[in-house]
N, C-alpha and C positions, 0 to 999 in steps of 0.2 A: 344331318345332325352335327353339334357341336364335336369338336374331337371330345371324345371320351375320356381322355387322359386329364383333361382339366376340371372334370366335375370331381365333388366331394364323397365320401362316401356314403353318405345318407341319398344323396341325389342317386345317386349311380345303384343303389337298394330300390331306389321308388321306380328305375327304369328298368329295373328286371323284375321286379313286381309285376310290373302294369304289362310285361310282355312289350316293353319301347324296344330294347335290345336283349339281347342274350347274355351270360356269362365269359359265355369262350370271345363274343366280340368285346367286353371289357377288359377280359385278362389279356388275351391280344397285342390291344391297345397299349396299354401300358408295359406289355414286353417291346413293344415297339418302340416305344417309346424309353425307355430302356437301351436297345438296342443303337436308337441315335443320339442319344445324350451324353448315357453313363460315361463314355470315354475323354468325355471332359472334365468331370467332375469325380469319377470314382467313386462313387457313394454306395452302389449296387456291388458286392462282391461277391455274391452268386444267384444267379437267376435261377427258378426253379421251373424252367419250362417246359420239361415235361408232364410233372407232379401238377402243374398248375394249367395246363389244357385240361389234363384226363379228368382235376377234381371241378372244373367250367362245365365239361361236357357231362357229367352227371350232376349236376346242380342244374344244367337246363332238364335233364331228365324227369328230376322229382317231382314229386307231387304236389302242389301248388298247396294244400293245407299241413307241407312237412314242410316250411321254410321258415329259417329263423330273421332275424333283423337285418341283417346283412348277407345274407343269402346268396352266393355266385358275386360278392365282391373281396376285389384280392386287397391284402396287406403281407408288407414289409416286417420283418422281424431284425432286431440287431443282434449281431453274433457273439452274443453273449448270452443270449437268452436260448433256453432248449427247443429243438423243433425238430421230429424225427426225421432221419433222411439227410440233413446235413451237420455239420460238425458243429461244436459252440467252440468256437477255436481262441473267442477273447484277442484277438489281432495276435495271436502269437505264433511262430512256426511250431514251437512245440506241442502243439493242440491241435495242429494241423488236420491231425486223424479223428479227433475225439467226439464219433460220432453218439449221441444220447439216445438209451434206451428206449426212454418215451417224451412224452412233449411238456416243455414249462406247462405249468395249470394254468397260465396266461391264453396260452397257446391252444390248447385242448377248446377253453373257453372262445375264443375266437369261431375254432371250427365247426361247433358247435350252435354258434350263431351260423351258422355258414358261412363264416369268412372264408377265404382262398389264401395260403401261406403261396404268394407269390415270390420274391428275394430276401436273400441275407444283408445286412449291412454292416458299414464299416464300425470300426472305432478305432482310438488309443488303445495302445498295447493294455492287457490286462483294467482298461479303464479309468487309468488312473491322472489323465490330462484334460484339457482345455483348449486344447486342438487334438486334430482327427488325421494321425498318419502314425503307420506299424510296418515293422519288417516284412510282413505276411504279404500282406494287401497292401500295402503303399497308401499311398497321403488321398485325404477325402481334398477336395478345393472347394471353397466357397463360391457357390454361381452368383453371386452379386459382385466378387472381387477375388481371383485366383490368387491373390498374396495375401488377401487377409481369412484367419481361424473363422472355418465353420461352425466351431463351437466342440466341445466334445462333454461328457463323453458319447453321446448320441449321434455325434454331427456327419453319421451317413445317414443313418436315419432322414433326419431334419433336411440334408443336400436331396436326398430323395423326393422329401414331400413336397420342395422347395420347384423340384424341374419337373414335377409331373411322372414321375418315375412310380409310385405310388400316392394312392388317396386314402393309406391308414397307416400307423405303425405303431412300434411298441419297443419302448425303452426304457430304462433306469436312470434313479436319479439317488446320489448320495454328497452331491454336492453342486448339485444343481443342471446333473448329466440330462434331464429334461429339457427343463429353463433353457441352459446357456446357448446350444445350438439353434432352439427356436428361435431366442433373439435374434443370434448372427445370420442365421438362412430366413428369417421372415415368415415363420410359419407357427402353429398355437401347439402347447401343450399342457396335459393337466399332469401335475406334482401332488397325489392323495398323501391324506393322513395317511402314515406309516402304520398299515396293519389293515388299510381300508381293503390294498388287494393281494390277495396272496406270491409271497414270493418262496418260488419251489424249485428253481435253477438248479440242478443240481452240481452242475458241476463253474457257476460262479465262483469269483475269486473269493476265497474270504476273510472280510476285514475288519476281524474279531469282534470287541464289544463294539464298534461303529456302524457295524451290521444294522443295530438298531436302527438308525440314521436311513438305511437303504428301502428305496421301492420301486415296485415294477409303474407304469403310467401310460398312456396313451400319447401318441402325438398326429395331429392333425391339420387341415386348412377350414377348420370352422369351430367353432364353440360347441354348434348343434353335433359336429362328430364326435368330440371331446366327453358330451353327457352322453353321448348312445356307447358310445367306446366305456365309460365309466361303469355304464348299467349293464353291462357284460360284464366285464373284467371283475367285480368286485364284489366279494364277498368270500367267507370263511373257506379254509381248506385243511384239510388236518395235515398235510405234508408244511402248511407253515405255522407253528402255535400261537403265534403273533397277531393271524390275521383275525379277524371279527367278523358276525355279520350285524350292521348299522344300518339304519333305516338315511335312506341314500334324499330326504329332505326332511327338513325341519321348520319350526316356526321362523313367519316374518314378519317384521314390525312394518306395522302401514308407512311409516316414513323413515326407510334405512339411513344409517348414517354411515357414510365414508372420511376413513383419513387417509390426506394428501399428502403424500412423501415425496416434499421438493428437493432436500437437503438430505443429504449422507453426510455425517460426522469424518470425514478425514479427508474427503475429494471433493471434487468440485465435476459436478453433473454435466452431460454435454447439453449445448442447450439444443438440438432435437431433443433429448431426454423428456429434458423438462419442461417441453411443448408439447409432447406426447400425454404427458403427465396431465400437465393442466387442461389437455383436452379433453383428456377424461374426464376429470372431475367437474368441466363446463356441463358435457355427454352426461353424466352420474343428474347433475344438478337439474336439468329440462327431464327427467327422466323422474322427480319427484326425491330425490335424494337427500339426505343435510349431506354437505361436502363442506369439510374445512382441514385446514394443515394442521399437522400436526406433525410429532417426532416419536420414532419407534421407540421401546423404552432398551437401552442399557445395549443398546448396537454393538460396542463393541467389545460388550462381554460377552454376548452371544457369541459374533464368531472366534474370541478367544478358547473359550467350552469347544465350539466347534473342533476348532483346528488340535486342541488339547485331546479333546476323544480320537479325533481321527489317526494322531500318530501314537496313542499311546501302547500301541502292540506293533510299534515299527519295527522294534527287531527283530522280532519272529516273522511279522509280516515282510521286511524287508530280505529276509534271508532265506524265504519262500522265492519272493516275486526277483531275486538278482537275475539268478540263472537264465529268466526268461526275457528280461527286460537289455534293452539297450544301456552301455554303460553311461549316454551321456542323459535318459531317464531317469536311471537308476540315483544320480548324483543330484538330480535337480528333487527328486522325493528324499533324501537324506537332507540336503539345504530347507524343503519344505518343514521336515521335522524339528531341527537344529531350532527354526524360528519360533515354533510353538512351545520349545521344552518343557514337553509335556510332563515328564518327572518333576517339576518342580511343586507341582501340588500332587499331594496323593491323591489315587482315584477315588476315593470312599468322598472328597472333597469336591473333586469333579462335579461326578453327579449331583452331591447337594445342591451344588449352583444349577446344576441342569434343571433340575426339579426347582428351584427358586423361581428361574427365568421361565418354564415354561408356567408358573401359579401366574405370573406379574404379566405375562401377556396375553395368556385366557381370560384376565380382566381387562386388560385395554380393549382386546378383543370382541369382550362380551359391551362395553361403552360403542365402540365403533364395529359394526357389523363385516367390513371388510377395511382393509388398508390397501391403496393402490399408491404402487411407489415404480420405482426402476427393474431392470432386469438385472441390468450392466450397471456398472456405475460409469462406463466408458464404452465407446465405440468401439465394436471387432478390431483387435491387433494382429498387427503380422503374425505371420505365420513362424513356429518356433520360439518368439519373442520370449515365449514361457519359458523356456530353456537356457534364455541368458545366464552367465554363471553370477550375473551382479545384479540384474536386475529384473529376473523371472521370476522370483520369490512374491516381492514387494507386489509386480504387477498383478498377479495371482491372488494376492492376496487383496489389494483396492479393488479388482475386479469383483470379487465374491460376495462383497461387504453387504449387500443385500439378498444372497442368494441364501445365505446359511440360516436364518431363523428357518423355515423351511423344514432342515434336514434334524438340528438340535432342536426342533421345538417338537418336528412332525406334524405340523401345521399343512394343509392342505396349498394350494399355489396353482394359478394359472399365468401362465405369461401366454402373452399375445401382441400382436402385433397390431400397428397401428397406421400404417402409412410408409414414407417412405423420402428421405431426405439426404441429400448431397451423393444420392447413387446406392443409398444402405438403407436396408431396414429398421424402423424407431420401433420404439413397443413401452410396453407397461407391463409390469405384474400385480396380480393381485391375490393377496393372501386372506383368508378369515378362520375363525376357531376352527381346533380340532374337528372333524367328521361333517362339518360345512363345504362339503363341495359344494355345495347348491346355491351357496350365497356367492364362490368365486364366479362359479356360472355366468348369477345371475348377473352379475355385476359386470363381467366378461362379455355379454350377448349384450347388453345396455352399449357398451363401450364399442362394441364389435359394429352396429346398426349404422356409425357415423364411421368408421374406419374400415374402408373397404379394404378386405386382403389384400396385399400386394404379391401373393404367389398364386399359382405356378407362373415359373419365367422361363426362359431359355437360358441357359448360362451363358453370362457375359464373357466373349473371346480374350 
C-alpha cells in the first residue's frame, strides 16, 4: 500500500472503514513520519505518542456501528488552541506549564468524530506575526524554502500538512492566520464566517474588540477534507455567544457568477498570482460559470477599519503581551499600531464604516456568488523580513491587502493552492457572502479538479 502518510484524511477514514488498514497502523505512520522529518522543518512541537497509540488501539476496538466520520484518523492541533494533556503555551515560555482543564469545543468535536489528537504545533509568539518562530519552540521553516516565511500564524500547522507530518489540523485566523501559511506551505484551508464555529480557547490571547475579527478553521490537503472538517467543527456552543447554528448550504443559481481579482489597488501581483488566478476563472468558466473581472469595492478602506479595530486596544493589549513577547516583536506591533492611529477616528465611527463596508459587499456579493482573487499579494518573504525596523510594517502591510476583508467583513474564505512555480507554491482564494461556505467550496473543488495538490513533499535541504 501507498505510504499512509501521504493520503488525506477522508481517504485514510474510508481505509479504516472498509478494514484496508487499522488506526494504530495510520497513527504510526505519520509519527513516523514525524519522527523523520520534523527536525528539518520544526513545525510538530510535541508529539502525542503515547496518548495517540492508546486512543488507535481502542478505535480499532470499537464497534463498527459506534464510529464517527473520521474515526482512528489523527490530527494536528496548534498550540494555542486547548487540548487536554498538553499545555496551550501560544509559543511563549511563560505558558510553558499551562496545562487546560478541558478541550477547545473544536477539539472535543473532532474526538467525537473520532479524530486522534495526534501533535501540537508551532506558532509566533502569542500569535501575533506572519512568520513562524518563538523563544519556546524555535523557528517553524518553510519545506519549499528554509529562508523564506512559512506563513504564520498557523504556519506549523501548514509545515505539517505540508510534509506529511499530519492529514488534518486546526487553526485560527484573525488576520488571515489560516490563509497566509496555506499559501506559503502549499496546502488548503477554510476561513468560516465568524461565528460559523465556536471559539471557546480558554486561555487564547485576548484581543479586545478585534476578537470579533477571530475564528477557529480547519486546514487540510483537499477541499473534500475542508467540507467534512467544516461539518464537524461547526455549529452553536454556549461557551461562545457569538457562534450560531446555520444551515451549512444554501441556494444556487443554475449559472454562478464569479469575479476575477487581477489587480490589487497599491501593488502589483506576482505574475504566478495571476496565472493562478486566471486559471481559475478559465477552471470556473468550462465548469458552466459567468467569470468576469472585476474590482473588490473600497480595498483599502477595508484594511484601513481592519488595521484601526486591531490596534485600538494596543495599550492595554500591549501592556499585557510585553512581558512575554521578545523586545524586537514587541517594537515591530507598536510600529504596526503607530501606522494605523487608530485614535484618530472614534470607535463609535469605526464601526459605522465597518457596518457600511460589510452592507456594500453583501451586495457585490450577493451580484457575484464568489470572488476568486490572490492569497498574497506577493510571494513568501524571507524570513524575519517582517521585523525590519523600516520596512516590516509597509511589507505587512502590502502583504495583507487582500486577506483582511475576511476578518473585517467575517466573510467566509478558502485559499488553496493551485500548482507550483519557480520552486514555491501559487494558489487563489476564494471568498463569498456571509454563511456561504458552500459556495467557496464549491467554487474551490471546480478550481481544485485541474490543479493538482502540490503537497505533501519532503522538505527541501
Amino acid at each position: 500500500m501507498d505510504e499512509l502518510w501521504r493520503r488525506n484524511a477522508g481517504e485514510l477514514a474510508s481505509l479504516i472503514r472498509d478494514g484496508e488498514v487499522s488506526s494504530r497502523e495510520v497513527v504510526k505512520a505519520h509519527l513516523d513520519r514525524i519522527e523523520e522529518v520534523n527536525p528539518s522543518v520544526n513545525a510538530v512541537t510535541v508529539p502525542l505518542v503515547d496518548s495517540a497509540l492508546e486512543a488507535a488501539d481502542v478505535a480499532d476496538a470499537a464497534p463498527h456501528d459506534d464510529r464517527g466520520p473520521l474515526h482512528g484518523v489523527p490530527f494536528s492541533i496548534k498550540e494555542n488552541i486547548d487540548c487536554v494533556g498538553s499545555p496551550t503555551t501560544n509559543g511563549v515560555p511563560a505558558l510553558a506549564n499551562l496545562l487546560p482543564e478541558r478541550d477547545d469545543v473544536i477539539v472535543g468535536r473532532m474526538k467525537r468524530a473520532g479524530g486522534i489528537p495526534l501533535a501540537r504545533t508551532n506558532l509566533p509568539e502569542m500569535g501575533v506575526r506572519l512568520d513562524t518562530d518563538n523563544p519556546l519552540r524555535g523557528r517553524t521553516r518553510n519545506p519549499w524554502n528554509a529562508n523564506l516565511t512559512p506563513g504564520g500564524s498557523s504556519g506549523g500547522e501548514a509545515a505539517a500538512l505540508a510534509t506529511g507530518m499530519s492529514p488534518f489540523g486546526l487553526g485560527n485566523d484573525i488576520g488571515g492566520s489560516l490563509r497566509n501559511p496555506a499559501y506559503c506551505c502549499g496546502i488548503a484551508s477554510l476561513k468560516p464566517t465568524v461565528g460559523r464555529i465556536p471559539l471557546a480557547t480558554v486561555n487564547v490571547a485576548d484581543f479586545g474588540v478585534a476578537n470579533a475579527f477571530l475564528t477557529d478553521g480547519p486546514m487540510a490537503r483537499s477541499v473534500a477534507d475542508l467540507r467534512l472538517g467544516l461539518s464537524i467543527l461547526a455549529g452553536r456552543d454556549r461557551r461562545d455567544p457569538q457562534s450560531v447554528d446555520a444551515p451549512l448550504t444554501g441556494p444556487v443559481p443554475e449559472r454562478p457568477r464569479a469575479a476575477l481579482i487581477t489587480k490589487i489597488p497599491g501593488v502589483d501581483l506576482p505574475p504566478a498570482t495571476v496565472s493562478a488566478i486566471e486559471h481559475a476563472g478559465r477552471t470556473l468558466a468550462t465548469q458552466g460559470w459567468d467569470v468576469e473581472e472585476a474590482e473588490p469595492p473600497e480595498l483599502d478602506r477595508v484594511n484601513d477599519i481592519w488595521g484601526k479595530v486591531i490596534t485600538y486596544d494596543s495599550d492595554v493589549l500591549f501592556a499585557d503581551m510585553q512581558p512575554v513577547l521578545r523586545p524586537v516583536v514587541y517594537d515591530y506591533l507598536v510600529r504596526m499600531a503607530e501606522s494605523f492611529d487608530s485614535r484618530s477616528m472614534p470607535n463609535v465611527h469605526v464601526h459605522r464604516e465597518r457596518r457600511r463596508l460589510r452592507a456594500l459587499w453583501s451586495e457585490w456579493l450577493t451580484d457575484y456568488d464568489v470572488a476568486v482573487g490572490p492569497t498574497w499579494t506577493c510571494e513568501p518573504w524571507p524570513i524575519d523580513a517582517d521585523l525590519d525596523a523600516d520596512g516590516g510594517v509597509p511589507l505587512f502591510l502590502d502583504t495583507i491587502r487582500f486577506i483582511t476583508p475576511g476578518n473585517v467583513l467575517g466573510i467566509p474564505s478558502v485559499a488553496l493552492p493551485t500548482g507550483v512555480a519557480d520552486g514555491l507554491p501559487t494558489g487563489v482564494q476564494v471568498y463569498a457572502e456571509l454563511y456561504r461556505e458552500d459556495l467557496c467550496l464549491m467554487a474551490a473543488e471546480a478550481i481544485e479538479a485541474q490543479s493538482p495538490m502540490p503537497t505533501p513533499i519532503d522538505p527541501v535541504a
